[in-house]
N, CA, C and O of each residue as an XYZ file, in Angstrom:
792
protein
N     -44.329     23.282    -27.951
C     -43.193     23.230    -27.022
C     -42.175     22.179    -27.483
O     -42.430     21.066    -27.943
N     -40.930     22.759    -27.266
C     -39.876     21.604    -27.516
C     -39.637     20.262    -26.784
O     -39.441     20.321    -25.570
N     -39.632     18.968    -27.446
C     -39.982     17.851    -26.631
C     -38.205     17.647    -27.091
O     -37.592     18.200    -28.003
N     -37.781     16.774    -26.204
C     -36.488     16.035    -25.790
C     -36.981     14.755    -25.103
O     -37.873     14.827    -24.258
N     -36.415     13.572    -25.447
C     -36.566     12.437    -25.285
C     -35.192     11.900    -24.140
O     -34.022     11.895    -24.524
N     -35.675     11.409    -22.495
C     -34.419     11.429    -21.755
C     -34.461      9.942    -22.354
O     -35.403      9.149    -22.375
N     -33.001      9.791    -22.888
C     -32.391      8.240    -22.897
C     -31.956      7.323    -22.223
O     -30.930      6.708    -22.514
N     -32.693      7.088    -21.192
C     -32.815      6.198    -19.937
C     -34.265      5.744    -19.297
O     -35.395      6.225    -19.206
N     -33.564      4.509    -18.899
C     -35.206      4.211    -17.875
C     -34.682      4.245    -16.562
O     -35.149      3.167    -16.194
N     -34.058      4.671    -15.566
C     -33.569      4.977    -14.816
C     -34.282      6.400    -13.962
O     -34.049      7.601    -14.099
N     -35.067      5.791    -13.210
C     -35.953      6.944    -12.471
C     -35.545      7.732    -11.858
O     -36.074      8.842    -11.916
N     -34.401      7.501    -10.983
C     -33.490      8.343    -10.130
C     -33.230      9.516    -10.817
O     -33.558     10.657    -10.491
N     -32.672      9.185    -11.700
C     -31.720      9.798    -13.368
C     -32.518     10.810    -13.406
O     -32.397     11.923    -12.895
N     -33.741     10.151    -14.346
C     -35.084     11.317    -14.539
C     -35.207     12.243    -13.638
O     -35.145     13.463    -13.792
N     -35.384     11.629    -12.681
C     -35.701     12.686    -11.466
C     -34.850     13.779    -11.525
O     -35.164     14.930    -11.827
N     -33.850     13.392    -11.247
C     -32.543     14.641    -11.109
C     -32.337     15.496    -12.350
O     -31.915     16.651    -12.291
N     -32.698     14.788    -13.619
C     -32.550     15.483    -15.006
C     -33.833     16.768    -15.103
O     -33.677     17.876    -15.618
N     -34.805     16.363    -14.601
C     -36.203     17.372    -14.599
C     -36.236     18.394    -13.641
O     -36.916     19.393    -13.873
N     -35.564     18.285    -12.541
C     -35.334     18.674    -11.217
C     -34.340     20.083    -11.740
O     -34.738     21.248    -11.728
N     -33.296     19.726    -12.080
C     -32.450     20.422    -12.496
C     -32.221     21.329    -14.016
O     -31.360     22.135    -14.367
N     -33.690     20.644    -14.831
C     -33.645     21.641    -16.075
C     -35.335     22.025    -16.243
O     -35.950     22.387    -17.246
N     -35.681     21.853    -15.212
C     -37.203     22.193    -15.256
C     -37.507     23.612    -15.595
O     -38.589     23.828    -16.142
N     -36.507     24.856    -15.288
C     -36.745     26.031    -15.986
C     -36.833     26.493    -17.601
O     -37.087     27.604    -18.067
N     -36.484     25.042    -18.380
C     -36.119     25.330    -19.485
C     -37.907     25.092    -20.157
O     -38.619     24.180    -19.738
N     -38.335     26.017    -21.142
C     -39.559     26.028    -21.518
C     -39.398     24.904    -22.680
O     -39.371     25.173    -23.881
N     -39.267     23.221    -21.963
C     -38.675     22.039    -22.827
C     -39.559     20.895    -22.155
O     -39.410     20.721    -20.946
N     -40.582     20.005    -22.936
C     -41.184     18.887    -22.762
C     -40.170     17.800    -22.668
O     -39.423     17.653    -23.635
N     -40.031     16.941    -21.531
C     -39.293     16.095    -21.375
C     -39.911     14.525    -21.370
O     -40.444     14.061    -20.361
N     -39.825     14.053    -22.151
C     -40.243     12.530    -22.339
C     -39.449     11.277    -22.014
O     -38.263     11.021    -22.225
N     -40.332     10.621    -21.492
C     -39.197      9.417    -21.062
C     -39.534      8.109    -21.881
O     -40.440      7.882    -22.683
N     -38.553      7.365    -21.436
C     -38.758      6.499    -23.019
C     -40.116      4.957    -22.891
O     -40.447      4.125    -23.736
N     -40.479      5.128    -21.739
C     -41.404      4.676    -21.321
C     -42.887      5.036    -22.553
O     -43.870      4.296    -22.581
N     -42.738      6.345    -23.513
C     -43.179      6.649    -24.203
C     -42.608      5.955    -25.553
O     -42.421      6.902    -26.316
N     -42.332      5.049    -26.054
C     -41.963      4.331    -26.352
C     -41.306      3.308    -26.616
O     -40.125      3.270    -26.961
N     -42.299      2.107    -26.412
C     -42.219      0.592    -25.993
C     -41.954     -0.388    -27.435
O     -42.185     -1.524    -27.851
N     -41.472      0.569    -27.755
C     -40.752     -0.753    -29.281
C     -39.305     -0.535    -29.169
O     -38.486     -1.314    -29.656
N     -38.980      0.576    -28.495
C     -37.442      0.855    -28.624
C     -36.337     -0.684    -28.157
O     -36.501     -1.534    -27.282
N     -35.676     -0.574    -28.778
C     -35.203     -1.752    -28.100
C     -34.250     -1.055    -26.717
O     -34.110      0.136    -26.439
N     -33.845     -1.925    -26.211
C     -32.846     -1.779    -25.259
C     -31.362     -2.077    -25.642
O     -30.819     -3.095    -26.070
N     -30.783     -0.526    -25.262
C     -29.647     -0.252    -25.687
C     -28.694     -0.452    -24.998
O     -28.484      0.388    -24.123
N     -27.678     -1.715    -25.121
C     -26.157     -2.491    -24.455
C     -25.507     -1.021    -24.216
O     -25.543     -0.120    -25.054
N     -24.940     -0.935    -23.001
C     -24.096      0.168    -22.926
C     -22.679     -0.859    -22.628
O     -22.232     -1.347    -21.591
N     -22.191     -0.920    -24.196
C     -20.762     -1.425    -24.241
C     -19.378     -0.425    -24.786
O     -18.301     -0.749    -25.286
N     -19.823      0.583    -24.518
C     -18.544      1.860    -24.590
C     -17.598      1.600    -23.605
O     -17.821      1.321    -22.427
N     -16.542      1.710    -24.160
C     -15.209      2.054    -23.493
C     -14.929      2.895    -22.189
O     -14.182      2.772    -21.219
N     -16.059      3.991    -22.696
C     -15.849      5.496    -21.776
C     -17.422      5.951    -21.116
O     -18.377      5.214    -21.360
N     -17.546      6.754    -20.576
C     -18.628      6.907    -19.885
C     -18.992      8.265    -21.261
O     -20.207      8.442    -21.344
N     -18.180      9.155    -22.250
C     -18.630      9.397    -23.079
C     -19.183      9.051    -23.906
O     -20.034      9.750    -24.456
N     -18.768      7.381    -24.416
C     -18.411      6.499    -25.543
C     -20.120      5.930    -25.190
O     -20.869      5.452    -26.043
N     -20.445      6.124    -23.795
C     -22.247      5.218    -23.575
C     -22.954      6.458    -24.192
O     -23.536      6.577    -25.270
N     -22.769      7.195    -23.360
C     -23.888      8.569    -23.641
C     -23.932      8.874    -24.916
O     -25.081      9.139    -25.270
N     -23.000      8.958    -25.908
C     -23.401      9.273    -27.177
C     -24.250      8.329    -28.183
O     -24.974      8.627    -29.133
N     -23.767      6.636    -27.424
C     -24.946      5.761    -28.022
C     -25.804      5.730    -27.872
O     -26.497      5.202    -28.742
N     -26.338      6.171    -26.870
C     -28.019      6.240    -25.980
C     -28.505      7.176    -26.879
O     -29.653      6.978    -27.275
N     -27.699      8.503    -27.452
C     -28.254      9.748    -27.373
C     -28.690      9.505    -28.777
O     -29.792      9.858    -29.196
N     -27.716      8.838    -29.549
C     -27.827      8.792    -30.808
C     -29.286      7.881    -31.411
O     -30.349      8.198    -31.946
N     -28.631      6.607    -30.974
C     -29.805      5.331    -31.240
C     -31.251      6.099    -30.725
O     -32.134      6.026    -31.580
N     -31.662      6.866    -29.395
C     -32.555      7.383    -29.486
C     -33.549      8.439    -30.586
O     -34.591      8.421    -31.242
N     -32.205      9.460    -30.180
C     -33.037     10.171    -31.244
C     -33.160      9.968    -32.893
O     -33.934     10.541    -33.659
N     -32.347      9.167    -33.133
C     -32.719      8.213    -34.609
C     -34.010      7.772    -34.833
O     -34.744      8.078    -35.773
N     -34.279      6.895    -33.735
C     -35.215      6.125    -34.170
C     -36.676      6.537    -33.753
O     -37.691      6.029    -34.230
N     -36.636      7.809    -32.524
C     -37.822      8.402    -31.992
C     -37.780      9.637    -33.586
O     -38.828      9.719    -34.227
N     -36.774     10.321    -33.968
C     -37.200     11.281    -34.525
C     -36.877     12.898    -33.812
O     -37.144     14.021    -34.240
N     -36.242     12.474    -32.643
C     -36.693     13.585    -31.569
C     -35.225     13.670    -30.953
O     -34.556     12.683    -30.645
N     -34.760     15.212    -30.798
C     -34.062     15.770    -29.933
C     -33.955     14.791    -28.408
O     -34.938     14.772    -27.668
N     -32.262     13.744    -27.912
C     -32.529     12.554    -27.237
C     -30.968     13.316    -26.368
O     -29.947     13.599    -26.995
N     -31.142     13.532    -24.785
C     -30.567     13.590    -23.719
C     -29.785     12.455    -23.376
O     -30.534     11.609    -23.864
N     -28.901     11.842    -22.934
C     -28.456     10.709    -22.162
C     -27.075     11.252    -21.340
O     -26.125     11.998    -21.580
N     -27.538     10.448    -20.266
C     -26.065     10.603    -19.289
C     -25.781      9.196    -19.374
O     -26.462      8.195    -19.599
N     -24.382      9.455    -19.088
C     -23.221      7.980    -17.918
C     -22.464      9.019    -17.318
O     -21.814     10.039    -17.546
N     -23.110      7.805    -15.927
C     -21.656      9.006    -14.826
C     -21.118      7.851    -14.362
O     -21.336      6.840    -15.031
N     -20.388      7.747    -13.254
C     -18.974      6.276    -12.742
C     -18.729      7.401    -11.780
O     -18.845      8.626    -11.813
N     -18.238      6.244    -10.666
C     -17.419      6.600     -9.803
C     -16.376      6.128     -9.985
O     -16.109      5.044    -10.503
N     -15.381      7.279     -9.376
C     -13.993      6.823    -10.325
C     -13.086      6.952     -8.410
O     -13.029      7.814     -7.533
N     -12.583      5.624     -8.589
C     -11.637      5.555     -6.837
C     -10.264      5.659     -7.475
O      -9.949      5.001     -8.466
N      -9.212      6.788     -6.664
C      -8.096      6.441     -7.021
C      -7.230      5.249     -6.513
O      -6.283      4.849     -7.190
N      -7.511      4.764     -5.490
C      -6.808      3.447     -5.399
C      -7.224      2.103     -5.850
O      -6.761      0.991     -5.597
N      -8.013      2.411     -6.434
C      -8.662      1.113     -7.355
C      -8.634      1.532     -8.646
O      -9.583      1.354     -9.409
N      -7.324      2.235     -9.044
C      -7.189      2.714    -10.065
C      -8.251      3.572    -11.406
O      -7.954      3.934    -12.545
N      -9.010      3.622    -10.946
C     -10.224      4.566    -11.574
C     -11.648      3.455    -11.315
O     -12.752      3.983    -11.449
N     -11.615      2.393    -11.060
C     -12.639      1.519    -10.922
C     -13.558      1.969     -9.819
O     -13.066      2.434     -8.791
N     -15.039      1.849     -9.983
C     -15.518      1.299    -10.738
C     -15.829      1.869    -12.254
O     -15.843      1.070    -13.190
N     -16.052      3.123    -12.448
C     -15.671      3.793    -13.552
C     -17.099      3.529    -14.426
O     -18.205      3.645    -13.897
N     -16.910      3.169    -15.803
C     -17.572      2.957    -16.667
C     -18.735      1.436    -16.283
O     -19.717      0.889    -16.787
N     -18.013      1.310    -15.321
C     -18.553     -0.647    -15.015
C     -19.657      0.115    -13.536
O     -20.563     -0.583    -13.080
N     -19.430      1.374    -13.031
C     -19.991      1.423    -11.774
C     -21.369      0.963    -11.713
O     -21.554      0.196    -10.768
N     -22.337      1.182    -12.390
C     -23.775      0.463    -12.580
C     -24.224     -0.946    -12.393
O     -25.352     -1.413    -12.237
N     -22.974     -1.534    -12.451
C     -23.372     -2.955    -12.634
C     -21.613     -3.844    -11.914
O     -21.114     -4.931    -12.203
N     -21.113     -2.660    -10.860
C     -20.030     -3.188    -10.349
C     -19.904     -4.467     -9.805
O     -18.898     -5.176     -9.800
N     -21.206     -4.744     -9.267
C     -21.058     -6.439     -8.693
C     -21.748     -7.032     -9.252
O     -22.230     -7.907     -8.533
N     -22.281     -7.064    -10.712
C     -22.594     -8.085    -11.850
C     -23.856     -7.433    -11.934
O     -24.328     -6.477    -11.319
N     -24.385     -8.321    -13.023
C     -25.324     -7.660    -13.842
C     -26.406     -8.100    -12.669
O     -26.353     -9.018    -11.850
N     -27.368     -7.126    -12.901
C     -28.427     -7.308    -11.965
C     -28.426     -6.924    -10.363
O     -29.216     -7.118     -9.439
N     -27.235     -6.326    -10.486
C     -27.374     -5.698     -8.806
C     -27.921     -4.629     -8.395
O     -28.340     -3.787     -9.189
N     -28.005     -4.495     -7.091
C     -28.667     -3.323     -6.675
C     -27.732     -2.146     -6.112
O     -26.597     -2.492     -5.783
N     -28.039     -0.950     -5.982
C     -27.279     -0.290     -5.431
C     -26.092     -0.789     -4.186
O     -24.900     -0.481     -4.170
N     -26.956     -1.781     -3.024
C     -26.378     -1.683     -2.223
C     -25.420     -2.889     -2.028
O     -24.730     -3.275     -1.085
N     -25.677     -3.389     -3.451
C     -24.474     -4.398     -3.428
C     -23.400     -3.926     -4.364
O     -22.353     -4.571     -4.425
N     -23.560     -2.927     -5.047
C     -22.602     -2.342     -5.264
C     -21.665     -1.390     -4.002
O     -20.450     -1.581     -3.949
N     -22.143     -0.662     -3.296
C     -22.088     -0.162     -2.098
C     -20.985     -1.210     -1.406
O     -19.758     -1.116     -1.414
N     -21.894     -2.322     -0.760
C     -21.174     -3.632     -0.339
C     -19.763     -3.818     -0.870
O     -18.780     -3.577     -0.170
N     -19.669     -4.336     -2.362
C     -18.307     -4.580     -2.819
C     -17.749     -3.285     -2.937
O     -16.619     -3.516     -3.368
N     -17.895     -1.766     -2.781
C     -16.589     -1.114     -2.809
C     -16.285     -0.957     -1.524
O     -15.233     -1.592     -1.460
N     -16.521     -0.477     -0.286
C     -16.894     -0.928      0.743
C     -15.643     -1.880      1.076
O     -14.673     -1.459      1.707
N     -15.728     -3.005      0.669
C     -14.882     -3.844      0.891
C     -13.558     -4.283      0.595
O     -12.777     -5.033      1.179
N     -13.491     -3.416     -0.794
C     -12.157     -3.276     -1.524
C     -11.414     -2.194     -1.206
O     -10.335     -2.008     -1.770
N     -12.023     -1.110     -0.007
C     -10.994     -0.194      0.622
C     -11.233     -0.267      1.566
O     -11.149      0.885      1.992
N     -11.599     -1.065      2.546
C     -11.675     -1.319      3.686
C     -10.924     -1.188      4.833
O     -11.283     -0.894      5.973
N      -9.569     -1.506      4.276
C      -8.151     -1.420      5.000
C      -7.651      0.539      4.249
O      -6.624      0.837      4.859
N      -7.856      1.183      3.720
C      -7.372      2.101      3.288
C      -7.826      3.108      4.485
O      -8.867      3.066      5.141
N      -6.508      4.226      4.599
C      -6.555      5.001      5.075
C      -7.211      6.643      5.354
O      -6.130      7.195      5.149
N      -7.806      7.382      5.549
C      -8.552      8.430      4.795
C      -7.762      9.054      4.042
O      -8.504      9.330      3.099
N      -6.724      9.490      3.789
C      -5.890      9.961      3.286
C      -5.978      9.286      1.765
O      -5.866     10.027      0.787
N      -6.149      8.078      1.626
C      -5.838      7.310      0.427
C      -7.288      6.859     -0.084
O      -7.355      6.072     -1.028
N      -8.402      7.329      0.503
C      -9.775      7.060      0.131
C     -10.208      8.285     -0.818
O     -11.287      8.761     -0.468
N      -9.525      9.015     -2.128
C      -9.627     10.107     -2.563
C     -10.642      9.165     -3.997
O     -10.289      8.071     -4.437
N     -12.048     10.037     -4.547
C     -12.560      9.362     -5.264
C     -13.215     10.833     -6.273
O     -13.352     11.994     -5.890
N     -13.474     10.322     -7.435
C     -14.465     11.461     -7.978
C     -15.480     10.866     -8.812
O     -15.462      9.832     -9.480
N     -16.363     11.737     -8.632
C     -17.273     11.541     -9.645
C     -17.805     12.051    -11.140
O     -17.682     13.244    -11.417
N     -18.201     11.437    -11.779
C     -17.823     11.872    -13.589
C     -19.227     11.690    -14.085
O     -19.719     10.562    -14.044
N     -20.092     12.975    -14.673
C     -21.042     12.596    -15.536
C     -20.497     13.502    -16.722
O     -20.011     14.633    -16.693
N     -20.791     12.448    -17.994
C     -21.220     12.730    -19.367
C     -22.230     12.866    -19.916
O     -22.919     11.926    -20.313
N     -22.524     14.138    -20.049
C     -23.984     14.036    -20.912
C     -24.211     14.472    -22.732
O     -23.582     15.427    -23.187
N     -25.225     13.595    -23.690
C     -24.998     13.646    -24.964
C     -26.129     14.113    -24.860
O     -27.032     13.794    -24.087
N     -26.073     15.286    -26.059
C     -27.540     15.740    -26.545
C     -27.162     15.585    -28.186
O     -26.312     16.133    -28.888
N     -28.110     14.667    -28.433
C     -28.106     14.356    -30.278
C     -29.617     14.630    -30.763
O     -30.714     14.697    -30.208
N     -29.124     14.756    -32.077
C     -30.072     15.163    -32.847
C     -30.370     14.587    -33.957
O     -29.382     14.028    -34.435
N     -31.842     14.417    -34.932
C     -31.847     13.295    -35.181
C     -31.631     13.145    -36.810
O     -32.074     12.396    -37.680
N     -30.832     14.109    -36.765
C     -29.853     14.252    -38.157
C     -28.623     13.450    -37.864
O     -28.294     12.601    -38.692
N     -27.968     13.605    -36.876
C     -27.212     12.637    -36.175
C     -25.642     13.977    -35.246
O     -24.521     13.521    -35.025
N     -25.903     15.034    -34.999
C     -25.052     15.682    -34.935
C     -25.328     15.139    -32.995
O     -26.271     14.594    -32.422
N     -24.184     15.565    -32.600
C     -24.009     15.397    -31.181
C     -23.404     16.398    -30.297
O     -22.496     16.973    -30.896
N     -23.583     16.876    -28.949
C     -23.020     17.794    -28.209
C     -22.629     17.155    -27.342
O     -23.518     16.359    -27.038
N     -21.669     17.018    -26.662
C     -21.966     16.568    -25.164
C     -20.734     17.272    -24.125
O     -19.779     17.830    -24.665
N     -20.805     17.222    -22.977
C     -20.331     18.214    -22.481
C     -20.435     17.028    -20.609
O     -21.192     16.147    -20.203
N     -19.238     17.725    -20.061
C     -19.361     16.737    -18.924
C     -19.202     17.394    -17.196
O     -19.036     18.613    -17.242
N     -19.212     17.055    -16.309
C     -19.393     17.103    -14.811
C     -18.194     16.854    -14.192
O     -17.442     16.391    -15.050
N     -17.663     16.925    -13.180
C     -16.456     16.205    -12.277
C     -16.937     17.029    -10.504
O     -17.141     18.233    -10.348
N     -16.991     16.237     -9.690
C     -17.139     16.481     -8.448
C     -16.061     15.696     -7.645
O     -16.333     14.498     -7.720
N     -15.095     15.883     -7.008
C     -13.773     15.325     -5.917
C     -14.628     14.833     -5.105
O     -15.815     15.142     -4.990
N     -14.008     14.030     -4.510
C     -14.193     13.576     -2.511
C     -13.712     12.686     -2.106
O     -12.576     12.326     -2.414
N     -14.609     11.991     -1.149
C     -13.653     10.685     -0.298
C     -14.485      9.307     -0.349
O     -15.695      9.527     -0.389
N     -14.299      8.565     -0.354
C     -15.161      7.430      0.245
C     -14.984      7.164      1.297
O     -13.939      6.838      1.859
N     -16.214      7.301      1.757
C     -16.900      6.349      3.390
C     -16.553      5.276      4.197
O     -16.750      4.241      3.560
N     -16.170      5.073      5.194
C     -16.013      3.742      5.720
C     -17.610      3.286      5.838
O     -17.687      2.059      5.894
N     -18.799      3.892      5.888
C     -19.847      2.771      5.324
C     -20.707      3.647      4.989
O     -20.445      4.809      4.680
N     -21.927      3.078      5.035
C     -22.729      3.786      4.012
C     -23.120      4.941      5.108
O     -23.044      4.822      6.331
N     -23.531      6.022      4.412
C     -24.168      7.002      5.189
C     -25.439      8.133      4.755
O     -25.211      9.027      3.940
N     -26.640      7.982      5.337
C     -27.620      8.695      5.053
C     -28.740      7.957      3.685
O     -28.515      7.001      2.943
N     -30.049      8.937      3.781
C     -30.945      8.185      3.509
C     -31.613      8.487      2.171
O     -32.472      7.744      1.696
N     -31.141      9.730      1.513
C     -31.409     10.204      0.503
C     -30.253      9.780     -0.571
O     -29.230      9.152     -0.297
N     -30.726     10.362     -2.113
C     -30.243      9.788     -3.635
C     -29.967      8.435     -3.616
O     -30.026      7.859     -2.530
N     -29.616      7.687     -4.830
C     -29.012      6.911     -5.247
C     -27.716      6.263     -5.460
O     -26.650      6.857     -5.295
N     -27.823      4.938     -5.857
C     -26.251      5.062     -6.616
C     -25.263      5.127     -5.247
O     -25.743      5.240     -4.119
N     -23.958      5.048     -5.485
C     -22.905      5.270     -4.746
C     -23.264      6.923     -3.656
O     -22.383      7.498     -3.016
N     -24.509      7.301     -3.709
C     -24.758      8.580     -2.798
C     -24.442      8.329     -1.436
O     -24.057      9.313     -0.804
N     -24.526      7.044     -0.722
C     -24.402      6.943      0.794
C     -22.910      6.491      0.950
O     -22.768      6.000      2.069
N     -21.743      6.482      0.224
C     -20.592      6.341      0.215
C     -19.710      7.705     -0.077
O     -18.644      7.764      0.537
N     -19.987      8.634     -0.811
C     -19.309      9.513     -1.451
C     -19.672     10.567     -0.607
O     -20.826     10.950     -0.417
N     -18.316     11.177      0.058
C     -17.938     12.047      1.001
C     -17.886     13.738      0.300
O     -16.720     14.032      0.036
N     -18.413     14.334      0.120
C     -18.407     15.868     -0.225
C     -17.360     16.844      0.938
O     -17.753     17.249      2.032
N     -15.977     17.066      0.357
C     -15.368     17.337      1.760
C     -15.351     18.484      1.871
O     -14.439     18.854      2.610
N     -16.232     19.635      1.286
C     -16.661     20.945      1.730
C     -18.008     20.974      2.605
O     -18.325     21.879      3.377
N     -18.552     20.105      2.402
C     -19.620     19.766      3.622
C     -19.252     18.760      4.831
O     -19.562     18.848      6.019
N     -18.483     17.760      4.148
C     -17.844     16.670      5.226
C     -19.099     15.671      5.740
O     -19.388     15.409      6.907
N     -19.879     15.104      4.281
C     -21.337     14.821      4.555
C     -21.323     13.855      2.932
O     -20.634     14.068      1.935
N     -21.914     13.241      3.072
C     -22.203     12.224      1.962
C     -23.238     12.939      1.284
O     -24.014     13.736      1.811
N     -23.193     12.526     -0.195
C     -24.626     13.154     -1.005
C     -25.853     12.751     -0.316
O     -26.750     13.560     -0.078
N     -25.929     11.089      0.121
C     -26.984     11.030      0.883
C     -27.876     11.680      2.141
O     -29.084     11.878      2.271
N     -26.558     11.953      3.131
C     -26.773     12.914      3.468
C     -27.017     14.529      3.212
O     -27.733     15.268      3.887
N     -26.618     14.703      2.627
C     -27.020     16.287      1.881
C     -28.379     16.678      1.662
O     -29.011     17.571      2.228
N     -28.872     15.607      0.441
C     -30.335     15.324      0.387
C     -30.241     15.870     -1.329
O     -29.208     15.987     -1.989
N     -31.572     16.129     -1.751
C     -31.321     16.516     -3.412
C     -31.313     18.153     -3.406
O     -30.844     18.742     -4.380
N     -31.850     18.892     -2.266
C     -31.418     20.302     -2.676
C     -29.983     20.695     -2.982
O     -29.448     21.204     -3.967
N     -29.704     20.434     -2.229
C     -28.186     20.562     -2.301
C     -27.056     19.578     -3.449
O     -26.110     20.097     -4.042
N     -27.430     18.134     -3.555
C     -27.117     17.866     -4.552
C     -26.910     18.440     -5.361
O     -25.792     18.743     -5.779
N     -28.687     18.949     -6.095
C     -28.944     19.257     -7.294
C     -28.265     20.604     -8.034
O     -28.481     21.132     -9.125
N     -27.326     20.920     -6.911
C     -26.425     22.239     -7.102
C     -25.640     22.266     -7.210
O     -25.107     23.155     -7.874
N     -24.845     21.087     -6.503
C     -23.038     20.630     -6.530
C     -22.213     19.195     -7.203
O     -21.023     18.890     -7.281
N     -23.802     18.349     -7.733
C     -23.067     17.112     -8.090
C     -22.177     16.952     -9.222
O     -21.772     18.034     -9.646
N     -21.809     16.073     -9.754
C     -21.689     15.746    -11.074
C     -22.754     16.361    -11.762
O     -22.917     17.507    -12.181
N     -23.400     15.402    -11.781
C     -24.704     15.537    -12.880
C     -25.206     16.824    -12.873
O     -25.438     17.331    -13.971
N     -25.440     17.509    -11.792
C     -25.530     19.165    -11.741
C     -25.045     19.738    -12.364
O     -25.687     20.611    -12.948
N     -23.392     19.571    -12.652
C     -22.644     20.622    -13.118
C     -22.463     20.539    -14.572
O     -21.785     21.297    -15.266
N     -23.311     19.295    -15.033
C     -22.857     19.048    -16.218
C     -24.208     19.176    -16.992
O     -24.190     19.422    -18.198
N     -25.805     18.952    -16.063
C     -26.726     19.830    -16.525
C     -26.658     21.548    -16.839
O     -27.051     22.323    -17.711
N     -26.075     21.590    -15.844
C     -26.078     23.346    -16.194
C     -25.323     23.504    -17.610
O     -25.785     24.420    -18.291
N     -24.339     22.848    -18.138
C     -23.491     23.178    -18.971
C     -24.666     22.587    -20.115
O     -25.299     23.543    -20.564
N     -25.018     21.557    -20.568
C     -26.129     21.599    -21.265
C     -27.511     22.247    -21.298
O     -28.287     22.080    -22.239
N     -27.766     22.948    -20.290
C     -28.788     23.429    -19.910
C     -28.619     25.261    -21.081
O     -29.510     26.023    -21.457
N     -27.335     25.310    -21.259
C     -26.917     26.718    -21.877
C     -27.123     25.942    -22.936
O     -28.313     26.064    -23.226
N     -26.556     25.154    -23.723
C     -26.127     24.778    -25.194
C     -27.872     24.649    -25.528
O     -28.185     25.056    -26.647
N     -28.950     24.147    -24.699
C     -30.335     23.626    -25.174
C     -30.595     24.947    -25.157
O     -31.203     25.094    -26.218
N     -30.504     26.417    -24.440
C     -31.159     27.750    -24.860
C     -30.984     28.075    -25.773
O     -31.811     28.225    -26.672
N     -28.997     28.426    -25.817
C     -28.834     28.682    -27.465
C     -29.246     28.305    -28.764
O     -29.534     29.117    -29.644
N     -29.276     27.027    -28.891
C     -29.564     25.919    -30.029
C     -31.054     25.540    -30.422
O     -31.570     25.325    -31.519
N     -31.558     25.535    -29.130
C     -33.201     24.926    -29.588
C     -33.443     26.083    -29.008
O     -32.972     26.935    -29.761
N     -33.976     26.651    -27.971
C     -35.183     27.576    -27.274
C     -35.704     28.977    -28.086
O     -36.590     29.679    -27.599
């Protein structure tokens, strides 16, 4: 069976990555399967510019067909911020909900009208010749005046879905796993891994 190596330690991630390509007749490894790797600085420019380093440095050095996402929430009145920085928006070492906290607070005074936000995943599939695919996600909405609901990760209890009129958190992962970012941008890799490898 075909093994793929996900380029993250990010459990959430995993979760949603297996969840959503589990039909594919594809062994998915996490890098927990190897403990010499070093840990890879995500100092890209772009939320493309991470994923192709993850994807690359992985499958280099495993040998093995290597997955990686970066997604950001992108606010238009904070001019695309938090963006590429969203992971680690209120410094290194935070948790979701202090990221939550500081955006939260930086539109606080904004109007719904002017709370328009989207979300962006990039995903790289490299190979360990060094060739790369990657292919990406975009989901619209609003941000929250606070957090809402008890399910996903990440900016999920802030980000307003305005065809449901319900936060991802609220939604839950069925539904997520059908309309997010990262959804839409699995499916689009989810074709390129039939054609190419299956």
């Amino acid at each position: 069976m075909l093994e793929i190596v996900l380029a993250t330690r990010n459990k959430d991630k995993i979760r949603e990555i297996k969840k959503v390509l589990n039909s594919l007749p594809v062994k998915f490894i996490s890098l927990e399967g190897f403990p010499h790797l070093p840990k890879i600085i995500e100092d890209g420019r772009t939320l493309k510019g991470n994923a192709i380093k993850k994807a690359r440095i992985v499958a280099k050095l495993t040998g093995k067909v290597a997955l990686a996402d970066d997604s950001g929430l992108e606010v238009k009145a904070l001019e695309g911020a938090p963006g590429v920085y969203s992971s680690r928006f209120a410094g290194e070492g935070c948790t979701y909900a202090d990221n939550n906290r500081k955006l939260l607070k930086l539109v606080r005074n904004l109007p719904q009208e002017k709370r328009d936000a989207l979300f962006r995943c990039v995903i790289a599939l490299a190979f360990p010749e060094g060739k790369v695919k990657t292919v990406e996600g975009i989901i619209k909405g609003k941000i929250s005046h606070r957090t809402i609901g008890r399910y996903g990760f990440g900016y999920d209890p802030v980000f307003i879905v305005p065809s449901y009129g319900k936060t991802f958190a609220q939604l839950g992962p069925e539904i997520k796993n059908k309309i997010s970012h990262r959804a839409l941008a699995l499916q689009k890799i989810k074709r390129i891994i039939t054609e190419t490898l299956c």
